[in-house]
C-alpha positions in Angstrom: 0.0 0.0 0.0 1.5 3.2 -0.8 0.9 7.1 1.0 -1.1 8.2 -1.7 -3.7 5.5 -1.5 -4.5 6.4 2.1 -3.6 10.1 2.4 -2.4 12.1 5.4 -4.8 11.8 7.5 -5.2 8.0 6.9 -1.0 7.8 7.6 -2.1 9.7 11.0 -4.4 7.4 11.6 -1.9 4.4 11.3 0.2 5.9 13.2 -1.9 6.6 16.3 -3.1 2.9 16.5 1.0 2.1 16.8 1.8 4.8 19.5 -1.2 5.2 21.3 -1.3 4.1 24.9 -3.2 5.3 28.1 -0.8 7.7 29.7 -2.5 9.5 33.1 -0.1 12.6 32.4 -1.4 12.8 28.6 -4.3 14.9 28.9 -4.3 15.3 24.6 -2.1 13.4 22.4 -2.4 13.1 18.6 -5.4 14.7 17.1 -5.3 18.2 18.5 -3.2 21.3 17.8 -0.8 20.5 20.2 -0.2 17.8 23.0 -1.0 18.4 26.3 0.6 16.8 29.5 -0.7 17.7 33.1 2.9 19.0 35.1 0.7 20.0 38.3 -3.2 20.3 39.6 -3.0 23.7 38.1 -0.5 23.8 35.2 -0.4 22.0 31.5 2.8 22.0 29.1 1.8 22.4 25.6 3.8 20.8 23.0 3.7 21.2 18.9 6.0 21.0 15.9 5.6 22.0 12.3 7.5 21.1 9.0 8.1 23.8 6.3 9.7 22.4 2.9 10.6 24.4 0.1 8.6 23.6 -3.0 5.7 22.8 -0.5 5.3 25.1 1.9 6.8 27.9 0.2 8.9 29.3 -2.7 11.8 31.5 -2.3 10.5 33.3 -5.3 8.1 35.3 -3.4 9.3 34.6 0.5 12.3 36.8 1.4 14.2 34.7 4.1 12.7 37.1 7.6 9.1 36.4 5.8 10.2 32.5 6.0 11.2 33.1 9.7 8.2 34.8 10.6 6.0 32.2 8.9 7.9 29.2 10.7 7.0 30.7 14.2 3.2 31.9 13.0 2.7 28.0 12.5 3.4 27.0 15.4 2.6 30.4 18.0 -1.0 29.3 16.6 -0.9 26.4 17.7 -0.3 27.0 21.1 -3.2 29.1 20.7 -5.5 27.0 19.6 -4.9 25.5 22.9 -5.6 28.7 24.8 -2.0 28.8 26.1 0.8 30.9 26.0 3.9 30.3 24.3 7.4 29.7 26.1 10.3 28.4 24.2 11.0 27.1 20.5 13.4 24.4 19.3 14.5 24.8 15.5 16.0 22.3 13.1 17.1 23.3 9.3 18.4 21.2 6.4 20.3 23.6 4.6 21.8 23.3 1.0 25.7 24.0 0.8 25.4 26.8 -1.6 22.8 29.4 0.6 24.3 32.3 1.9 25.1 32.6 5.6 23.3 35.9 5.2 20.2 34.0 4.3 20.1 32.0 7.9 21.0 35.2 10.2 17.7 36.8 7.9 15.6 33.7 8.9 16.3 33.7 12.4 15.6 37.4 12.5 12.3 36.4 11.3 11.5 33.5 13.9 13.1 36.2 16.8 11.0 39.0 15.8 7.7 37.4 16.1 8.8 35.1 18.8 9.9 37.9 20.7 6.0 39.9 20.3 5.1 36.8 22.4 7.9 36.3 24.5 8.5 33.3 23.1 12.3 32.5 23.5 14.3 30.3 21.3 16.3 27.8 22.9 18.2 25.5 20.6 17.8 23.2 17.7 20.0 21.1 15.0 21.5 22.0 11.8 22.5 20.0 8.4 23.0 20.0 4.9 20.1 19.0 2.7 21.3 17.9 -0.8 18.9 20.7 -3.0 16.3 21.9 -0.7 15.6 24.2 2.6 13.9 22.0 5.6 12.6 23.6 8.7 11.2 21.9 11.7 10.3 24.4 14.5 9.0 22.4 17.8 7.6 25.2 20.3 6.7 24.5 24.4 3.8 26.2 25.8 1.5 26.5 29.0 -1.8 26.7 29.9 -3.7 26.5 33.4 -5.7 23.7 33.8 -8.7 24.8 33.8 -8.4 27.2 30.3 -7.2 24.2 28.2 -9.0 23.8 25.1 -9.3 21.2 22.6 -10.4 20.3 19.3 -13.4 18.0 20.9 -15.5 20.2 23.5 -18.1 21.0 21.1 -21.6 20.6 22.0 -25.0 20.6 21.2 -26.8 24.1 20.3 -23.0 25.9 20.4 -22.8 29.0 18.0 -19.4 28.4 15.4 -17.5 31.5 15.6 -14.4 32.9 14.2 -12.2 35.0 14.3 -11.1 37.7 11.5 -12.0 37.1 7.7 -11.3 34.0 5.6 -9.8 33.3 1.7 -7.2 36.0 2.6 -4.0 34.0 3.0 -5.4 31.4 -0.6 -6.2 35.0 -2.7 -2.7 36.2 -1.4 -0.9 32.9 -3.0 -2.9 33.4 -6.2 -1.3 36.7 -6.6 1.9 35.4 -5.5 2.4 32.4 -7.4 1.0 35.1 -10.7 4.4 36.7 -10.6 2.9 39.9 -11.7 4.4 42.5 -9.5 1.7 45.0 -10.5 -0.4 42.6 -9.3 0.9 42.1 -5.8 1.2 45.8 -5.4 -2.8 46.2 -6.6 -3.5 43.4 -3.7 -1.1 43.9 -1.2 -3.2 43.4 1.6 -3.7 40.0 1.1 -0.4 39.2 -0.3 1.2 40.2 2.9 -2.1 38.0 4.6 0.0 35.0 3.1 4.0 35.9 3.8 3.0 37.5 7.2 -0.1 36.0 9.0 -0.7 36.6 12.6 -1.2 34.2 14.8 -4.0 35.1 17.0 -2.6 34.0 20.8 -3.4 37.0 22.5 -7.0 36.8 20.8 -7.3 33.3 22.0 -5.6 34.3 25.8 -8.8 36.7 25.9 -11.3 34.1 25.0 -10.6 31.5 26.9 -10.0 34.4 29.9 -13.5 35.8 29.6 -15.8 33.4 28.0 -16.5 29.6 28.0 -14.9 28.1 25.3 -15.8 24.8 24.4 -13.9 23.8 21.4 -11.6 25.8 19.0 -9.1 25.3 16.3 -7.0 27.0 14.3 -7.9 27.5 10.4 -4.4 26.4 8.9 -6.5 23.6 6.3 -9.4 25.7 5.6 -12.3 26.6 7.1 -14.0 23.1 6.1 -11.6 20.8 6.6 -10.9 22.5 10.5 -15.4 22.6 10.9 -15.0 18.5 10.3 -11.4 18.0 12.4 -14.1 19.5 15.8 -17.4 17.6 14.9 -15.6 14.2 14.1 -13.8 14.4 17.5 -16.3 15.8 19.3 -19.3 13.3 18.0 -21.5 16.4 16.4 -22.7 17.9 13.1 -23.2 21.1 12.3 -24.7 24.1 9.6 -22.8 26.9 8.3 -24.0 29.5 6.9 -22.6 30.9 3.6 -23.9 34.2 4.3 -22.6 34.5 7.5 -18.8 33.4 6.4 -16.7 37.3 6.6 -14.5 37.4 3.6 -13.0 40.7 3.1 -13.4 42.8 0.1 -10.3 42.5 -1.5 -10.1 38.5 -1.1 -13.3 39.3 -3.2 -11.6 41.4 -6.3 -8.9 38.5 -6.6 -11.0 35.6 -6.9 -12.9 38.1 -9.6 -9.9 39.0 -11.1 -9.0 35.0 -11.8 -12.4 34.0 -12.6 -13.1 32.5 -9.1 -15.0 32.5 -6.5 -14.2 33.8 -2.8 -16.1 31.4 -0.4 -13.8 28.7 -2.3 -11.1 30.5 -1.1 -12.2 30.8 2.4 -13.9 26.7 2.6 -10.2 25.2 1.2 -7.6 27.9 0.8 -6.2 27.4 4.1 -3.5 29.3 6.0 -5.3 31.9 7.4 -4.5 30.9 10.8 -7.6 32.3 12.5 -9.6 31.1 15.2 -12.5 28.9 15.0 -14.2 28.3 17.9 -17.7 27.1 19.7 -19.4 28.9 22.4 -22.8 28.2 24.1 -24.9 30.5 21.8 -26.5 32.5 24.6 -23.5 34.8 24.5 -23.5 34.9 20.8 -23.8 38.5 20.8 -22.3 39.6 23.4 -19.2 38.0 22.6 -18.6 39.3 18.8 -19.1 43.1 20.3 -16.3 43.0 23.5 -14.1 41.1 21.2 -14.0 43.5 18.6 -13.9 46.3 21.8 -11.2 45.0 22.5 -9.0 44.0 18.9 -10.8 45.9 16.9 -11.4 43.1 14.5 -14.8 41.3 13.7 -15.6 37.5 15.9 -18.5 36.4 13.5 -20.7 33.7 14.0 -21.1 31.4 11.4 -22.9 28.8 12.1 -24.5 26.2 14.9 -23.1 22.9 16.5 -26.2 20.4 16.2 -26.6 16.0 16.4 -24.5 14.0 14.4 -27.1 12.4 12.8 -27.5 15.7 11.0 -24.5 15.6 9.5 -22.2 18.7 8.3 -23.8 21.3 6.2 -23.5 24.5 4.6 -26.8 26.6 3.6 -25.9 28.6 0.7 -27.4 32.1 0.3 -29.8 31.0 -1.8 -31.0 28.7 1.1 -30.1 25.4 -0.8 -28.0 22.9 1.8 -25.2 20.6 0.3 -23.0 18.4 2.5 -19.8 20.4 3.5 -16.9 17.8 2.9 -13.3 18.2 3.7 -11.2 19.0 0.7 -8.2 20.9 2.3 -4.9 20.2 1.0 -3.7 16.7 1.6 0.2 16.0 1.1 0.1 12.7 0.0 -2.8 12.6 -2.4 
């Protein structure tokens, strides 16, 4: 059997049934954003690791070296935020080719610092070597959250409201333009352009949420708003509707998928990397917590949709009011 008959997330699968054994430190293993394992009564140590590789991730013929930094630590700041902790310390591997400049690196690492250093979020170590024709980066970060703020991919329940945070498509429309090569292009959209070299990982937004309101499951958007809507009813043994209308896509994602011929909510349902916060709430605060969050960022918290039984399935109501299944089509790497 090869990767590409069973995917990614089939490969995940095997490998949990190997690994997996009851741990009474493990509070969350595979499946989530990051692992969690219970240090004290009142403390949790968050753990997560990411793997960037050129011609994958990313192409050095739009990514300046800080950009690449900065995107390295994004990945995996939002992680820990997902979690509702707060980032501590990094660990960072490269494979490097021979014939990049020592410039380069120093550039790169000014990236990771700069961002790392917004969240005090130290770097600590790590492992370099050569890689024959191809840069490799693996960036493992340690967290912590109190006990009683941890929050996972499965918490979802019944009658929650689906919220997130910022707009979606931003990050996809951004690569469109990129990957165009037209510099008059990324200078017409450079709003979203930057939305794809730069994205912000929202760990103070999700310190606040988990601070103020109860949070019951939440994820960030690094797949696409679909696949991460299936990743928190499959765990948490729910379905749930979405409603098209309801989905904030900013105005400029909007002109790009016009200017290509396509079409924004595709952008936003399998683009991925917008690294936003989704999130269920118990929906009698649905309101109320859209208007102190954006008190307090100054960006939108939109509601998008309702957690409801399993047994009727995940939707999305289109404007028109038709319903189709909403299905997972996010980038897989081994499909």
């Amino acid at each position: 059997m090869k990767l590409s008959d069973i995917g990614e997330f089939g490969l995940i699968e095997q490998i949990k049934k190997l690994v997996h054994q009851p741990n009474p430190e493990l509070l969350v293993g595979i499946d989530d954003d990051a692992a969690a394992i219970k240090i004290s009564d009142h403390q949790i140590l968050l753990l997560s690791t990411d793997a960037l590789v050129e011609g994958i991730h990313f192409d050095l013929s739009y990514f300046s070296f800080y950009q690449l930094g900065w995107r390295a630590m994004a990945v995996n700041l939002s992680d820990i935020a997902a979690m509702g902790g707060r980032p501590k310390f990094a660990l960072v591997s490269l494979g490097l080719p021979p014939h990049l400049s020592v410039e380069s690196v120093i550039e790169f690492y000014r990236g990771l610092k700069t961002l790392g250093d917004e969240f005090q979020t130290q770097i600590i170590g790590g492992d370099t070597t050569r890689s024959p024709d191809r840069v490799f980066i693996s960036v493992a970060i340690v967290g912590e959250v109190a006990a009683e703020k941890l929050t996972r991919r499965s918490g979802a329940k019944i009658g929650d409201a689906i919220f997130v945070t910022g707009n979606l498509g931003g990050a996809a429309a951004g690569l469109k333009v990129l990957k165009s090569g037209d510099i008059r292009l990324k200078e017409k959209f450079l709003v979203v352009a930057e939305k794809h070299l730069s994205s912000r990982p929202r760990v103070h937004e999700a310190q606040f949420l988990v601070e103020h309101f109860p949070i019951h499951a939440m994820i960030d958007i690094s797949d696409g708003l679909a696949s991460e809507v299936n990743h928190i009813c499959r765990l948490g043994g729910v379905g749930a509707m979405i409603f098209e209308n309801q989905i904030p896509i900013a105005a400029e994602t909007g002109k790009v998928a016009k200017h290509f011929k396509e079409h924004a909510l595709e952008y936003a349902l399998y683009g991925g990397e917008d690294f936003e916060l989704l999130f269920t709430a118990p929906a009698e605060i649905k309101k109320e917590l859209p208007k102190k969050f954006y008190q307090k960022f100054g960006m939108p918290c939109s509601q998008i949709g309702l957690i409801r039984d399993a047994s009727e399935g995940i939707k999305l109501e289109h404007a028109d009011g038709s319903v189709s299944p909403l299905t997972r089509k996010g980038y897989d790497h081994f499909k």
